[in-house]
Each structure stands twice: as C-alpha cells, then as structure tokens.
FIGU-431192 format. One record per residue (C-alpha): x, y, z; residue number from 1. Coordinates in nm, 2 decimals, padded with zeros to 4 digits. Layout:
<atoms>
ATOM   east  north     up seq
ATOM      X      Y      Z NUM
...
</atoms>
This chain:
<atoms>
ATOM   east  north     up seq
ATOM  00.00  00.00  00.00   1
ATOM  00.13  00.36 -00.09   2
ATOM -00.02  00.72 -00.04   3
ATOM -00.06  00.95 -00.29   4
ATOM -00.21  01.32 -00.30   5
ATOM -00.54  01.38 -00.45   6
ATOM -00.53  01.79 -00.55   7
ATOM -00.82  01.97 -00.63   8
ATOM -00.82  02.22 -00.86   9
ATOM -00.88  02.51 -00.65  10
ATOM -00.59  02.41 -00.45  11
ATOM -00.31  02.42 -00.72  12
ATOM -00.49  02.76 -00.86  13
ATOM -00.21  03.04 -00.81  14
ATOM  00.01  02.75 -00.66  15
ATOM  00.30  02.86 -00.97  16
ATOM  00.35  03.17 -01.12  17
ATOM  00.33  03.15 -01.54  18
ATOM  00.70  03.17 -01.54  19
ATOM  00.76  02.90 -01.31  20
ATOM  00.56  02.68 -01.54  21
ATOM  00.77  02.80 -01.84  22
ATOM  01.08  02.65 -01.69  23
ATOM  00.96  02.33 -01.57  24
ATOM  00.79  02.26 -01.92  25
ATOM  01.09  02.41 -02.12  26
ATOM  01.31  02.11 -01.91  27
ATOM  01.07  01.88 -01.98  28
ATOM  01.10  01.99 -02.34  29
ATOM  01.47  01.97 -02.31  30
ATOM  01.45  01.62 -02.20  31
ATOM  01.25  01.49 -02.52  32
ATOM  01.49  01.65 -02.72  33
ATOM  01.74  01.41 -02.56  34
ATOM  01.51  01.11 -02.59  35
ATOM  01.29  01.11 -02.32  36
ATOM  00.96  00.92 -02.42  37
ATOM  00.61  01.08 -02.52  38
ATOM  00.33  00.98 -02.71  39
ATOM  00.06  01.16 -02.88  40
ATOM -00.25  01.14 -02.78  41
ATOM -00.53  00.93 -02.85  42
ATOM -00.86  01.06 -02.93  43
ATOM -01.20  00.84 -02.91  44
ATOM -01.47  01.00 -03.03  45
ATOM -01.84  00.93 -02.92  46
ATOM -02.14  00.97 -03.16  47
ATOM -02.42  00.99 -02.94  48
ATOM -02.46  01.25 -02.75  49
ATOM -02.16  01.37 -02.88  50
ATOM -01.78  01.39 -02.73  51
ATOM -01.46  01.29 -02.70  52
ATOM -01.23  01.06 -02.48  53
ATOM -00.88  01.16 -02.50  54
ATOM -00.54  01.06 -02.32  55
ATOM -00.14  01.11 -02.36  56
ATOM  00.13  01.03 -02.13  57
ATOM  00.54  01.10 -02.11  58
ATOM  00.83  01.01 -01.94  59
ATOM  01.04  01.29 -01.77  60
ATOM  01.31  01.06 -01.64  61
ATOM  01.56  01.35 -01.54  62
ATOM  01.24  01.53 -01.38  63
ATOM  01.20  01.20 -01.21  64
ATOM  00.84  01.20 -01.31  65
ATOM  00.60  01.04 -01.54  66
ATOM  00.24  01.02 -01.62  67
ATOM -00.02  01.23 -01.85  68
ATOM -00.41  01.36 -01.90  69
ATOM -00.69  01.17 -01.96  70
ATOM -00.97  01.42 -01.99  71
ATOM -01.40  01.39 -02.16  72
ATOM -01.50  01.67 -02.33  73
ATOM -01.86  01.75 -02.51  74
ATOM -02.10  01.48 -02.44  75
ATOM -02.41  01.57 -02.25  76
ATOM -02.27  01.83 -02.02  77
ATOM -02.06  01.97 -02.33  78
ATOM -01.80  02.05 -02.11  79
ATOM -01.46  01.91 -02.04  80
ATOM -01.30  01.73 -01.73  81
ATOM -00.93  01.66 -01.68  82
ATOM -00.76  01.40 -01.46  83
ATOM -00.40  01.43 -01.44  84
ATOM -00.19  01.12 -01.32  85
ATOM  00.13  01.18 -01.19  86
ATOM  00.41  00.87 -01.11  87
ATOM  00.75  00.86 -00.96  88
ATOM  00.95  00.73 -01.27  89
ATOM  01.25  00.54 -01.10  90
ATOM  00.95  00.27 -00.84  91
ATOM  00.62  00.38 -01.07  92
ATOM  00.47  00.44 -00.74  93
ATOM  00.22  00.68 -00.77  94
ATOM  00.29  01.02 -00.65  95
ATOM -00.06  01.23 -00.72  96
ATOM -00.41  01.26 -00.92  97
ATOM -00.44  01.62 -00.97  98
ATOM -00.81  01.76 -01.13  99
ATOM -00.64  01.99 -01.41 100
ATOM -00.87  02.21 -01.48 101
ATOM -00.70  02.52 -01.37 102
ATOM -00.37  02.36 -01.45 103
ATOM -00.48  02.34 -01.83 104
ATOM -00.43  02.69 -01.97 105
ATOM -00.10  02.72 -01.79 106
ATOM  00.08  02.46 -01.85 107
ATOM -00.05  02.50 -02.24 108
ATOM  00.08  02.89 -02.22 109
ATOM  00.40  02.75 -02.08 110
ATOM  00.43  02.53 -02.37 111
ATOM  00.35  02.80 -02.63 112
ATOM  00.62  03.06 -02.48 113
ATOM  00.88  02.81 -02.48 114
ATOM  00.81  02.83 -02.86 115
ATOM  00.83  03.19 -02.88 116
ATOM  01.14  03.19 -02.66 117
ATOM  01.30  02.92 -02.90 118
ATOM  01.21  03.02 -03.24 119
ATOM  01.08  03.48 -03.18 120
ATOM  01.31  03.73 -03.24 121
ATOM  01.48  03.81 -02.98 122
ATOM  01.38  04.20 -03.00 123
ATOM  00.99  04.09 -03.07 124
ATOM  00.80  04.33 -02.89 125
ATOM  00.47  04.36 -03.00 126
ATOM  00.21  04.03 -03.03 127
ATOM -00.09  03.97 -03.20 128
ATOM -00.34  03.70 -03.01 129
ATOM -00.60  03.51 -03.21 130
ATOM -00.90  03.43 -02.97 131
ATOM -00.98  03.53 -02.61 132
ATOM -01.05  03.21 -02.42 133
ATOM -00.91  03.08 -02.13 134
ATOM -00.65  02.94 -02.35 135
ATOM -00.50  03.30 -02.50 136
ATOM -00.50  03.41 -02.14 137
ATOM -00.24  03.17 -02.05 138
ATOM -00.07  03.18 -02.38 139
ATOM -00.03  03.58 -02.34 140
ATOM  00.05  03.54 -01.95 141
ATOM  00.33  03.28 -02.04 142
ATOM  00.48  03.47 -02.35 143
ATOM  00.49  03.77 -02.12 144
ATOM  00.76  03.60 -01.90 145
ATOM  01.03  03.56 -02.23 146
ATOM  01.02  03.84 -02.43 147
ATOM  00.92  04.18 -02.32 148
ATOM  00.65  04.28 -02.51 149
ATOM  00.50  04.67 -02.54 150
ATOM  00.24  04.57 -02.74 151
ATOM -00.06  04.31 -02.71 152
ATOM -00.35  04.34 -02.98 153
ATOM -00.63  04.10 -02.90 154
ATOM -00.88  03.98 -03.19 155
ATOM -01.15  03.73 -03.15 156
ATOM -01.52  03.77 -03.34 157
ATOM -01.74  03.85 -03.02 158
ATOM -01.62  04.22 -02.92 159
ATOM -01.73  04.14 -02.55 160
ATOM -01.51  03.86 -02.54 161
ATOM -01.24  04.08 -02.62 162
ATOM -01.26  04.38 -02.51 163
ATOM -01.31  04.22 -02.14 164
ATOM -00.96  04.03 -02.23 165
ATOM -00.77  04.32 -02.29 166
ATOM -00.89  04.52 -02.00 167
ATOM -00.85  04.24 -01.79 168
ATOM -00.49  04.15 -01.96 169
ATOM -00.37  04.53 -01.95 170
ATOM -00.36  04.56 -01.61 171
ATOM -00.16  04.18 -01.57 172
ATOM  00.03  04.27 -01.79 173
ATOM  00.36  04.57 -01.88 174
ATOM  00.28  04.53 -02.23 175
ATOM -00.03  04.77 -02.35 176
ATOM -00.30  04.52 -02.45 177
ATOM -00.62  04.61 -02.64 178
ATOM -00.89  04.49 -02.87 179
ATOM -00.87  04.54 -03.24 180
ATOM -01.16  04.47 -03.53 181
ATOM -01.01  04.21 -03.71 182
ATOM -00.74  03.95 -03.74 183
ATOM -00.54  04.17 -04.01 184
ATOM -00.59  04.43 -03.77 185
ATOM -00.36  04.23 -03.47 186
ATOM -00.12  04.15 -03.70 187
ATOM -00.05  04.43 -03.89 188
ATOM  00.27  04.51 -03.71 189
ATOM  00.34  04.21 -03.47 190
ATOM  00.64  04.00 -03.39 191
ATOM  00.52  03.72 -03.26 192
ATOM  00.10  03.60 -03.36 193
ATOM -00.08  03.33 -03.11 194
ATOM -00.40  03.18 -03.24 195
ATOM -00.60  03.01 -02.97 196
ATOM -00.90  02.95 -03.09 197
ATOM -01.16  02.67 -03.21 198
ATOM -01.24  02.81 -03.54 199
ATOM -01.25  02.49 -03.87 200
ATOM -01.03  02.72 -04.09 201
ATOM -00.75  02.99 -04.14 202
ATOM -00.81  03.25 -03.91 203
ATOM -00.56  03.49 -04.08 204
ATOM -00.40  03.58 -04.43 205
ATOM -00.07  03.43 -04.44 206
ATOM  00.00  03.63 -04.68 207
ATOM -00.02  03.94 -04.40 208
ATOM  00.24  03.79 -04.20 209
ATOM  00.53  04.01 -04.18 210
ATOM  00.90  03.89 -04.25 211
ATOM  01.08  03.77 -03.93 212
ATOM  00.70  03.68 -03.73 213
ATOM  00.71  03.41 -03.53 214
ATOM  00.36  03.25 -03.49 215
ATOM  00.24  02.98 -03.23 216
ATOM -00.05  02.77 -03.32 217
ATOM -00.26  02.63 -03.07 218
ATOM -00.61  02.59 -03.07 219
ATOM -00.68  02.29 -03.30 220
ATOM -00.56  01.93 -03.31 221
ATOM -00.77  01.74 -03.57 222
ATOM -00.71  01.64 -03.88 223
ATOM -00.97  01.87 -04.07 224
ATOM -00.97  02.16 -03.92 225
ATOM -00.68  02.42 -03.90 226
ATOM -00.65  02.78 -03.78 227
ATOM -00.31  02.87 -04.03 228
ATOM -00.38  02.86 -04.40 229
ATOM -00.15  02.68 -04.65 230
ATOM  00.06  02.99 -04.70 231
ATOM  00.16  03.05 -04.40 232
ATOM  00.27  02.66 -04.32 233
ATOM  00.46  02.72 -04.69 234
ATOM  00.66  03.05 -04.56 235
ATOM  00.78  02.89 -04.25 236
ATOM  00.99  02.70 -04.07 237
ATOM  00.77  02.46 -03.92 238
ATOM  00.82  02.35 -03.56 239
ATOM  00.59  02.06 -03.41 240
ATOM  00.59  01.94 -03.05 241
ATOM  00.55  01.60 -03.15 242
ATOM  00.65  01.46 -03.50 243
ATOM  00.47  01.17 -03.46 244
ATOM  00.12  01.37 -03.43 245
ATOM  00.16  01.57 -03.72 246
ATOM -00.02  01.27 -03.96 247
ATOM -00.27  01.20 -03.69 248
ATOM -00.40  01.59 -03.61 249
ATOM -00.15  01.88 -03.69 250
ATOM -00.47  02.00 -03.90 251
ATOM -00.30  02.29 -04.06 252
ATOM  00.00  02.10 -04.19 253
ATOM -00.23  01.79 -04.33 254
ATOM -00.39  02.07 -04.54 255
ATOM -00.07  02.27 -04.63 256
ATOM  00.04  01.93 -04.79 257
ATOM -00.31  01.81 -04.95 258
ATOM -00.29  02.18 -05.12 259
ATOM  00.04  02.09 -05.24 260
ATOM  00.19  02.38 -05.03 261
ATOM  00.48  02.16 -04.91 262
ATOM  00.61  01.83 -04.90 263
ATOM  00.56  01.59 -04.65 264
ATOM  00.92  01.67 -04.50 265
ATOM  00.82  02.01 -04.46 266
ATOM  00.87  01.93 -04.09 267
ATOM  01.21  02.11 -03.98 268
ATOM  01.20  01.99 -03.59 269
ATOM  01.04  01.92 -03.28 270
ATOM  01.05  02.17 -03.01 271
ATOM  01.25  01.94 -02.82 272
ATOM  01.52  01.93 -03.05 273
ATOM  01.56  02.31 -03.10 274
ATOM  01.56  02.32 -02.66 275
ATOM  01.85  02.08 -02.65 276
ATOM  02.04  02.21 -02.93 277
ATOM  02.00  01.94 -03.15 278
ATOM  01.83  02.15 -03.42 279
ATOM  01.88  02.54 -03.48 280
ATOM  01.55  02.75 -03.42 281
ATOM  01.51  03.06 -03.56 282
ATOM  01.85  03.13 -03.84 283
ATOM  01.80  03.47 -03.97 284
ATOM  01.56  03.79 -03.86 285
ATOM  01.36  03.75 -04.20 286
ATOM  01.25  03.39 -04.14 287
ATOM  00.92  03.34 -04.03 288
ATOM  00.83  03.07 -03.76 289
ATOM  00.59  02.85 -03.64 290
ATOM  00.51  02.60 -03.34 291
ATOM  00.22  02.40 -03.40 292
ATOM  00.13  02.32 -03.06 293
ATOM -00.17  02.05 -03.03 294
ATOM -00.09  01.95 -02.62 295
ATOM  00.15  01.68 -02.51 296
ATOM  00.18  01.49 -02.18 297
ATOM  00.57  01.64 -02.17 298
ATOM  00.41  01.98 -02.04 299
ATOM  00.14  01.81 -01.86 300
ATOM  00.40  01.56 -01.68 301
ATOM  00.65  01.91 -01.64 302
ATOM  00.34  02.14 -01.50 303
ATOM  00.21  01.86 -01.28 304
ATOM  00.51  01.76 -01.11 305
ATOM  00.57  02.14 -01.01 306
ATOM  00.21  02.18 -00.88 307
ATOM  00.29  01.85 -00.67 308
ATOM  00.61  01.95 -00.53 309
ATOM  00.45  02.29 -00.40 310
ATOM  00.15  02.14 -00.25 311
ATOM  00.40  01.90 -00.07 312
ATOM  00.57  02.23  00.06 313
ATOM  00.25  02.34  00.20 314
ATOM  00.09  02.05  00.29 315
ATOM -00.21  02.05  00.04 316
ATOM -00.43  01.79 -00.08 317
ATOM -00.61  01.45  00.06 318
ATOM -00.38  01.15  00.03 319
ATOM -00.55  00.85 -00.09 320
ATOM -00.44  00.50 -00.08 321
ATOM -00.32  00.33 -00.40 322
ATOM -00.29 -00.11 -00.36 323
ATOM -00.02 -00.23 -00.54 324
ATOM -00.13 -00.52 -00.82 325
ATOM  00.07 -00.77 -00.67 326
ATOM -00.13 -00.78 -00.34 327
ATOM -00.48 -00.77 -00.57 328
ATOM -00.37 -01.07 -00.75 329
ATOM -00.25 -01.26 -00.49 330
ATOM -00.56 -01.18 -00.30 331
ATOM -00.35 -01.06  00.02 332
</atoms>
C-alpha cells in the first residue's frame, strides 16, 4: 500500500506563477529532445450524444516524473473534465491525481512561450493574439515572461469577449493590451501571432504575415480543421511538438500538404530538438516561424510535477491510498 495526493483544482490555482511553469515545461522539453519518451494522444470519439475521450502520457526521467491527461470533453454536459496522473519514474509508485482544470491553460501557455522563446526574435516586442479564451489568457501570461512585449493586440469575433480580455490582460500585464476589429488588424505590425482559438479554418491571411514573425498555433488538433492557412505553413519554418502527431492531427499542416503547399518533410524539428540544441531554431531575422502546438503529456507531466512539489511544501491535498497489483492478485 502507498499514499498519494489527491489535489483539487482550487488548490493548485495560483500554486505557480506562469514563469515557473515555463521553466519546468521548457526542461521537460529539453528532455524529449534528448530522448525522453512521449506519445501523442489518443482521441476516441463518441457519436451519441456527442464527445470525446482523450489521453497522452510522457516520461520525464531526469524530472523523475511520469504520467499524462486523460480528460471527456462535449457529451451531455458539453464540457470538459481533466484527470491528471502523476508517477515517480524510477519505483512507478504513484505520487498524485491532480483535477487539471485550472492547470490546463498554464501549463498550455507555458508550452507556447517556450516556442516563442525558442524560435521569436529576440527583439519581438509587439504580439498579436487570435481568440480570447481561457486558452489565449495563458498563452499571453506565459509569453509575457520571455520576451518583453509593449504591445498586445487582441482579436477574436465577439467584441465582449475581447474587449473584457484586454482590459482584464492590460492591467496583468507591462505590455499595453487592447482589442482590435479584425485578425489583419492584430497583426499588422506584430512579432510574434498566437492563435487560440476553435475556429475549422484559417483564421488569418498568411500572406499578412510580416518577415521575421514568429507564430504559435494552438487551438486545434484534428485532422480537418486548421486555424493557419496553407501559406503560411509554406513560408515557415515549421516547428511541431511532437513529429509523430503531425499525420494523426496537426490540421493545418495535413492541409498545407493536401494543397500541395509543401512536402511531406516540410517538418524542420520538434520543439524538443531546438531546446537541446539538437536543431537550430530561428537562423535569420527574415525567417518566419511557427510552433504547432496540439498539447503533449511532456508539459502536462512538467506542470504537474511542479504543482505536486508545492503542495508537498504546504501541505495540500487529501492522500488516498493506491494497492499495489501484486497484493490484488494474490488476494492478500
């Protein structure tokens, strides 16, 4: 018999500041590029009522850590629940089961400014943000913490929505944030361009993109739907998290090669590689880049074992009990 924490979602809210997350999921990051095991997720999807199982797990072994998400989402309730497991990678003993809702958007920020601190200009100081969910506020709280941006123009097609992100983002934030009235609009000037949104197609004109943008891509990870047009896929350097997803649901690169855009190699590197200095990022201040970010269990392993080591400081959570399987099979 071994204890583990149960942590609730309230009480790992606050528990890390955005760039504390940044640097435990840029390690993790670091640690695929050196081999460390992760697999993309799997998605099972439910006709009626409609939704969606999915799961995806990783291996931190220099973290010590492993484990991943298995969250519903849609279905009846049309919502979305996430269960975080987290194991100690040298005994597999658990260690924690964490309810990641609050975790979610931070550790996904974290993994889209470890993009932009790989692969942005180094003097990018203006962004353009796609959406204004709670997924852009974590993306634009976390890319905050690696470049310092004066600039943050918000676009998403419901002015409420963002006009209430930028005044609540503009006092967060150094940068000055406010709503504009379209997606050309946000980018015309930008250095670095987030989309988090869950539209089925381009939500900008690649062709608007400016030399020397960097752009992070995170909002959609199936196969037939993509927020980044053909174009833009064709003027980058593309950058995935995972290779091995990018046939499965890296929607906006499936379509750049359908279009015949680019070739199926178009693929210069994960991020992981470019972290550990396997692969250059970014190699001059024209190129324009992009991380396609669909969500990994590196960051969620990364963010989660943070969250775990703080609430041991402070003595959070409810442990619960975990059996081991020999004793269930041998009935003791």
């Amino acid at each position: 018999m071994v204890t583990a924490r149960f942590l609730t979602s309230d009480e790992v809210d606050g528990l890390a500041a955005p760039a504390e997350y940044v640097d435990a999921v840029r390690e993790g990051y670091r640690q695929r590029g050196a081999g460390a095991p992760a697999e993309p997720r799997t998605k099972l999807l439910n006709a009626d009522p409609p939704g969606m199982l999915t799961e995806y797990a990783a291996v931190l072994p220099e973290t010590g850590a492993m484990g991943g998400y298995v969250y519903a989402a849609g279905f009846g309730a049309a919502d979305a629940w996430f269960m975080t497991q987290l194991f100690d990678a040298e005994t597999g003993e658990p260690r924690a089961i964490l309810d990641g809702a609050s975790m979610n958007p931070f550790k996904t920020g974290a993994t889209g400014a470890v993009g932009v601190d790989a692969l942005a200009r180094e003097d990018a100081t203006s962004m353009a943000v796609i959406g204004s969910g709670p997924q852009a506020r974590g993306q634009v709280r976390a890319t905050a913490t690696v470049r310092e941006f004066e600039r943050v123009d918000v676009f998403s097609p419901t002015r409420e929505h963002r006009e209430r992100f930028a005044e609540e983002l503009d006092e967060r934030l150094d940068a000055a944030v406010q709503s504009v009235e379209s997606s050309a609009a946000a980018l015309d000037g930008a250095d670095v361009v987030v989309t988090a949104t869950n539209a089925n197609r381009p939500v900008f004109d690649g062709d608007l993109l400016e030399p020397g943008t960097h752009v992070t891509a995170m909002g959609q990870y199936d196969a037939e739907k993509f927020e980044l047009d053909a174009t833009t896929i064709e003027r980058s350097t593309y950058v995935v998290d995972l290779r091995e997803r990018v046939d499965l649901d890296a929607g906006s690169y499936i379509n750049a090669v359908d279009a015949d855009a680019v070739p199926a190699d178009h693929v210069h590197a994960e991020l992981g590689e470019v972290v550990a200095g396997n692969r250059p990022g970014r190699r001059s201040a024209d190129e324009i880049t992009v991380f396609d970010s669909g969500g990994t269990g590196i960051e969620t392993v990364a963010g989660a074992q943070l969250l775990y080591e703080k609430a041991q400081q402070r003595d959070l959570g409810t442990e619960i009990e975990f059996s081991p399987a020999s004793e269930a099979l041998t009935g003791k």
